[in-house]
C-alpha positions as CSV (number, residue, x, y, z in Angstrom):
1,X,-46.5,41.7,-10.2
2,X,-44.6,44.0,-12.7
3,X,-42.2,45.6,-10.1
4,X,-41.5,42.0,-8.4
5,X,-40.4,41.0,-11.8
6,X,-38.0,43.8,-12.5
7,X,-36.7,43.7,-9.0
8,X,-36.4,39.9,-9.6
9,X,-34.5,40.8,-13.2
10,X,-32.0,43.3,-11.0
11,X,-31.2,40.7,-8.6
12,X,-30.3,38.1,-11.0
13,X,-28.7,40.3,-13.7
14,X,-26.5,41.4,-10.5
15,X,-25.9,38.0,-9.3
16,X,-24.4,37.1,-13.3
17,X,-22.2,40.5,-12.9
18,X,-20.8,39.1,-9.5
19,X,-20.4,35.7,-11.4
20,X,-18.7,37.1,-14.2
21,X,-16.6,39.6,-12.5
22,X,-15.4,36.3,-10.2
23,X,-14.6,34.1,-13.2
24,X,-12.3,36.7,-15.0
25,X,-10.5,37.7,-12.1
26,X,-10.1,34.3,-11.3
27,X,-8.4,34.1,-15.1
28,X,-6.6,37.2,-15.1
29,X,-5.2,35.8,-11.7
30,X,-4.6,32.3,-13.6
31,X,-2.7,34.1,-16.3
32,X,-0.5,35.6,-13.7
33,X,0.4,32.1,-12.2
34,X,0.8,30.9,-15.5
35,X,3.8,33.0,-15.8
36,X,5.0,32.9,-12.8
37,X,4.6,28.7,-12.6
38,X,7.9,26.8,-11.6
39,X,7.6,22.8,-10.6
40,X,10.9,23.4,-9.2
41,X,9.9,24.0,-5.3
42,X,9.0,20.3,-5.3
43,X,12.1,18.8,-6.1
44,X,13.9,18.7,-2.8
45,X,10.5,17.7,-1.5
46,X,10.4,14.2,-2.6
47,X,14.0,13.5,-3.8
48,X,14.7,10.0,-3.1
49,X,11.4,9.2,-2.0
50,X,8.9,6.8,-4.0
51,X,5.9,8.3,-1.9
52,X,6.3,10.9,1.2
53,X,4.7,9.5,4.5
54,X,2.5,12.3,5.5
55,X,1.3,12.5,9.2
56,X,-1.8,14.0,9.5
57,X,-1.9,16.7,11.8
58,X,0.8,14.7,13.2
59,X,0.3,11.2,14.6
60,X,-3.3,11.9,14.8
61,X,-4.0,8.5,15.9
62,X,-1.6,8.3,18.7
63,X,-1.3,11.5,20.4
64,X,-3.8,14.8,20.2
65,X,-4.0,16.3,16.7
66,X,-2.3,19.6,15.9
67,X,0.2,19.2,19.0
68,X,3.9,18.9,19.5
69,X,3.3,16.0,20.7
70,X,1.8,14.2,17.8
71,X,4.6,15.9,15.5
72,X,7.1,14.3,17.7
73,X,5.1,11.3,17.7
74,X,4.6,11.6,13.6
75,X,8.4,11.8,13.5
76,X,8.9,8.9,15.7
77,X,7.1,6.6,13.5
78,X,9.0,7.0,10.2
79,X,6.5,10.2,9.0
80,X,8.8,11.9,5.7
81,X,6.2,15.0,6.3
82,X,3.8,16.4,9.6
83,X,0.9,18.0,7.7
84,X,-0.8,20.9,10.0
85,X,-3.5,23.4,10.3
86,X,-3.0,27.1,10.8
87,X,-5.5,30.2,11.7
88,X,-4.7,33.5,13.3
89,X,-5.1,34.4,16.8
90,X,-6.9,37.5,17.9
91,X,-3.7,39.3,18.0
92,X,-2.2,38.0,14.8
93,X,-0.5,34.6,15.6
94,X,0.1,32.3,13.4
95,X,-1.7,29.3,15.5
96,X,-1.8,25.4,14.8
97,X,-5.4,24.0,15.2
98,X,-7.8,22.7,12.7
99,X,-11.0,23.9,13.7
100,X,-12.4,27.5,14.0
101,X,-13.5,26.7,17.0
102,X,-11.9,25.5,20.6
103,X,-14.4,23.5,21.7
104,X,-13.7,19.9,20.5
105,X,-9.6,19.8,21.5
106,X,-9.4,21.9,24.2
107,X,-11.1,22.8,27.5
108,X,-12.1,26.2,26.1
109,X,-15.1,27.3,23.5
110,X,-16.0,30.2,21.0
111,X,-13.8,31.4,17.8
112,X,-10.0,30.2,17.7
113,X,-9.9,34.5,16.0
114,X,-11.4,36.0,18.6
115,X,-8.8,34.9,21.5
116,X,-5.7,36.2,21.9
117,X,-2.0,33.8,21.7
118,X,-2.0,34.3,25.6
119,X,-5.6,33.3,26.1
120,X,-4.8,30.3,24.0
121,X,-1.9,29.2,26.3
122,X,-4.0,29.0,28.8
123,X,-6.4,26.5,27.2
124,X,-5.4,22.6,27.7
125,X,-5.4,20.9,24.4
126,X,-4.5,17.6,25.3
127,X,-7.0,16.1,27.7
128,X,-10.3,16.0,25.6
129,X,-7.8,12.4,24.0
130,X,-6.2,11.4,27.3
131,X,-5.4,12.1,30.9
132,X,-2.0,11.1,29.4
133,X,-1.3,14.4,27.3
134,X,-3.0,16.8,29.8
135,X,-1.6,20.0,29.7
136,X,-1.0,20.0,26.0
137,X,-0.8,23.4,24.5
138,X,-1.7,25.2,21.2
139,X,1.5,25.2,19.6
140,X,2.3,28.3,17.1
141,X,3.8,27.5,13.7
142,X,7.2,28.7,14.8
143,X,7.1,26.6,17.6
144,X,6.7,23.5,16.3
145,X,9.4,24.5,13.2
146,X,11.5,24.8,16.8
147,X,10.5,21.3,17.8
148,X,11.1,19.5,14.7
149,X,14.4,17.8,13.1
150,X,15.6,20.1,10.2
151,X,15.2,17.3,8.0
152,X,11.2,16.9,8.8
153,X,9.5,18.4,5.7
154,X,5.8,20.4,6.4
155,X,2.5,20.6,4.9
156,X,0.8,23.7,6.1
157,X,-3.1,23.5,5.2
158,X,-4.6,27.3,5.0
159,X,-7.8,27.3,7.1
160,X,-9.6,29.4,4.9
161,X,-13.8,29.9,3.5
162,X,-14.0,33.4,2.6
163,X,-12.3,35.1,-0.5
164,X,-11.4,37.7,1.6
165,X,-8.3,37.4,3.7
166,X,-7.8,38.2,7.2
167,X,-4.0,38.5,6.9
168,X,-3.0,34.3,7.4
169,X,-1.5,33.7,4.3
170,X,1.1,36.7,4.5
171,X,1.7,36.2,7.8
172,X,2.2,31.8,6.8
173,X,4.7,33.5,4.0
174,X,6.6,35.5,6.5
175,X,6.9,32.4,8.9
176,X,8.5,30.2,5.8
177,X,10.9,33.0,4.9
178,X,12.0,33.8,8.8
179,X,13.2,30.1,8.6
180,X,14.5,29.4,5.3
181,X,11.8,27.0,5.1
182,X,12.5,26.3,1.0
183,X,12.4,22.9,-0.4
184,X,11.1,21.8,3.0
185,X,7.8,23.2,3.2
186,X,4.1,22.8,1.3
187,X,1.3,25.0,1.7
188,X,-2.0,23.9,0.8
189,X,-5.5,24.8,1.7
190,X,-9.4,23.6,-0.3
191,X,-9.4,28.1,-1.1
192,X,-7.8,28.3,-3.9
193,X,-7.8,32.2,-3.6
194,X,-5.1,31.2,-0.3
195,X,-3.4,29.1,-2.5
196,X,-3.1,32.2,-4.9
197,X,-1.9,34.7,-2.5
198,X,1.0,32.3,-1.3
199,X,2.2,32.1,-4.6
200,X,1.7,35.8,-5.5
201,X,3.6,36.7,-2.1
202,X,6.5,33.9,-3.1
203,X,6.7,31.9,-5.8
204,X,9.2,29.9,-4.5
205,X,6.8,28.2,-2.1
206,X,4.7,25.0,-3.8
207,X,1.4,25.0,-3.0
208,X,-1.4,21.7,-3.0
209,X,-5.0,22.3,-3.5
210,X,-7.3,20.2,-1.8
211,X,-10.6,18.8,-2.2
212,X,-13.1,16.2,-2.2
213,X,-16.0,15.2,-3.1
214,X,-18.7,17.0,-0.2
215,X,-18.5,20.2,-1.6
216,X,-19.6,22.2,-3.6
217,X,-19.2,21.5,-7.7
218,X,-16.6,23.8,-8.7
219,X,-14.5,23.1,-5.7
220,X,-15.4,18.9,-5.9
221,X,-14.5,19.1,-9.4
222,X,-11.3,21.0,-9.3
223,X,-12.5,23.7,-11.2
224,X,-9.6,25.8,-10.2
225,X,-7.2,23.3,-11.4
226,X,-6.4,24.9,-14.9
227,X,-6.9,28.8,-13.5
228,X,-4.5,27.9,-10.4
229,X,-1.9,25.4,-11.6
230,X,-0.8,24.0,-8.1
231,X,2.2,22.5,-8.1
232,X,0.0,19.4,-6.6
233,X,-3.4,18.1,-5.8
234,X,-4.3,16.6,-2.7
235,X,-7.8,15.1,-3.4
236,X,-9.9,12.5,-0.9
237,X,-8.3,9.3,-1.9
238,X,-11.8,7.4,-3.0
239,X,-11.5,9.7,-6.2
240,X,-8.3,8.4,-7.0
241,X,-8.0,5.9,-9.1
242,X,-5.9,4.9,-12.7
243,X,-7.5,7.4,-14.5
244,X,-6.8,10.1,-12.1
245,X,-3.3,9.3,-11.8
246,X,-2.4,9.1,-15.9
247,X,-4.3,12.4,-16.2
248,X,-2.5,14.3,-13.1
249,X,1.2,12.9,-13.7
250,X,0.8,13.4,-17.5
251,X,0.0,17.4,-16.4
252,X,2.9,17.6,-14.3
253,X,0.4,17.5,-10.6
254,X,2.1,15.6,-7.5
255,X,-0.7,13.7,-6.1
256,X,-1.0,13.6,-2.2
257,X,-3.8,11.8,-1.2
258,X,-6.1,11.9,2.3
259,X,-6.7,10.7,4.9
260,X,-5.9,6.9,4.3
261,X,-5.6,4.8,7.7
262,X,-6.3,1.5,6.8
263,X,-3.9,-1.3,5.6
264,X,-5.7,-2.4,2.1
265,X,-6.4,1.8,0.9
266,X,-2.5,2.1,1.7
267,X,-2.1,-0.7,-0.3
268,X,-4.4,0.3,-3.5
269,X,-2.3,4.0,-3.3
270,X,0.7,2.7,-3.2
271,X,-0.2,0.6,-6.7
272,X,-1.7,3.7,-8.1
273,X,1.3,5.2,-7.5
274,X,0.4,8.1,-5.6
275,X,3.5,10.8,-4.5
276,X,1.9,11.0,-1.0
277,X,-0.1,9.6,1.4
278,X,-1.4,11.6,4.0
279,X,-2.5,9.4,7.3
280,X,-3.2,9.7,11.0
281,X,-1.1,6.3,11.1
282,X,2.0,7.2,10.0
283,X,3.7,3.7,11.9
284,X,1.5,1.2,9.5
285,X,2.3,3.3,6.2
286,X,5.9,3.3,7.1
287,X,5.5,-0.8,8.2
288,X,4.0,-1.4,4.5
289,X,6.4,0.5,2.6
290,X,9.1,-0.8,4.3
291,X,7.7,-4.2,3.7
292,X,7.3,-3.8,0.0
293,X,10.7,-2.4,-0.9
């Protein structure tokens, strides 16, 4: 019983070291982007625009998710901003799909990491929403930058769970600088240790940390809020409300909310005065705010 509750006492005194040691890197990271904070990125971002239309993964609701296709789409019906997801290939690509996984938008299964950019041609990513976009491909980040007006603005979300990194968020960085991509271009991701690399790499790149309630406390709470200072917050829209809003525009936070798709939650963000509304509908945002200007 004795040696069970030493071994017990090692485990948990370890566990508080691995705590602590988290927590004050965490803040010796925080100081650092203290220092190096500038709101600046945003300001081409949302000049002359009450709140950004933000398609989510592109007109998610018209065409398949995460393809050139919806972008075009997104852009078609008055989107400001395409948001996307990006992971790495096997061989290092920067790719756009939101789930670790093929297996629920394409005709292929097993790890997105763990096939290479070829591989991922192959796959079709367009069929699993119709027989009308059959032979839809993966689309890599610098691909769809190709397929897009100049003027369209991106959101790039991170798809990140570990601390560790696996090489995305340079290789996102690299992408924005190859193409100039300042004052057009937001990175955001629910890591905040992503988030942190992007702005260590460049601070000239705003960065959105996102969360919602379903996870766990520190990350549902925005713990990271004050160690991080994002240049905005992009929280599920059912934990906005005045409150919110008085408290993150009086810190200096953008607020870009998600995903909203029906007419009356536009409606309730748009009196809240949100910065951003990120939505698979991008035609009915554009339809209301059109209709209340």
């Amino acid at each position: 019983m004795f040696k069970f509750l030493r071994f017990l006492v090692k485990v948990v005194l370890r566990l508080v070291m691995v705590v602590v040691g988290l927590i004050v890197l965490l803040f010796a990271a925080g100081a650092v982007r203290y220092w190096m904070w500038n709101p600046d990125p945003l300001a081409t971002l949302y000049e002359g625009r009450a709140i950004l239309n933000m398609g989510h993964r592109g007109a998610s609701g018209a065409a398949p998710e995460n393809t050139i296709a919806a972008f075009i789409a997104a852009a078609e019906q008055g989107a400001h901003v395409v948001e996307l997801d990006v992971m790495l290939s096997g061989d290092g690509e920067v790719v756009v799909i939101h789930d670790y996984t093929l297996d629920r938008t394409t005709d292929g299964s097993g790890l997105v990491k763990e096939h290479s950019l070829a591989e991922l041609k192959r796959l079709d990513a367009g069929s699993w929403f119709s027989a009308d976009f059959a032979g839809e491909k993966i689309p890599t980040l610098q691909e769809v930058i190709d397929a897009l007006d100049p003027a369209m603005l991106l959101n790039i979300e991170i798809k990140s769970e570990s601390p560790a990194t696996d090489g995305l968020e340079k290789a996102v960085v690299d992408v924005i600088a190859r193409n100039n991509l300042y004052g057009r271009v937001l990175v955001s991701s629910f890591n905040p240790i992503s988030l942190l690399r992007v702005k260590l790499a460049d601070r000239r790149i705003p960065v959105g940390l996102l969360y919602m309630a379903d996870l766990p406390v520190y990350l549902s709470q925005g713990w990271f809020i004050p160690i991080l200072l994002p240049e905005a917050l992009h929280p599920s829209y059912d934990l906005v409300d005045e409150a919110y809003m008085e408290w993150a525009h009086r810190k200096g936070f953008k607020v870009n909310v998600w995903t909203v798709d029906e007419a009356a939650d536009m409606e309730r963000m748009i009196d809240l005065s949100v910065d951003g509304i990120i939505t698979n509908r991008p035609e009915l945002l554009t339809q209301i705010l059109e209709e209340r200007t």
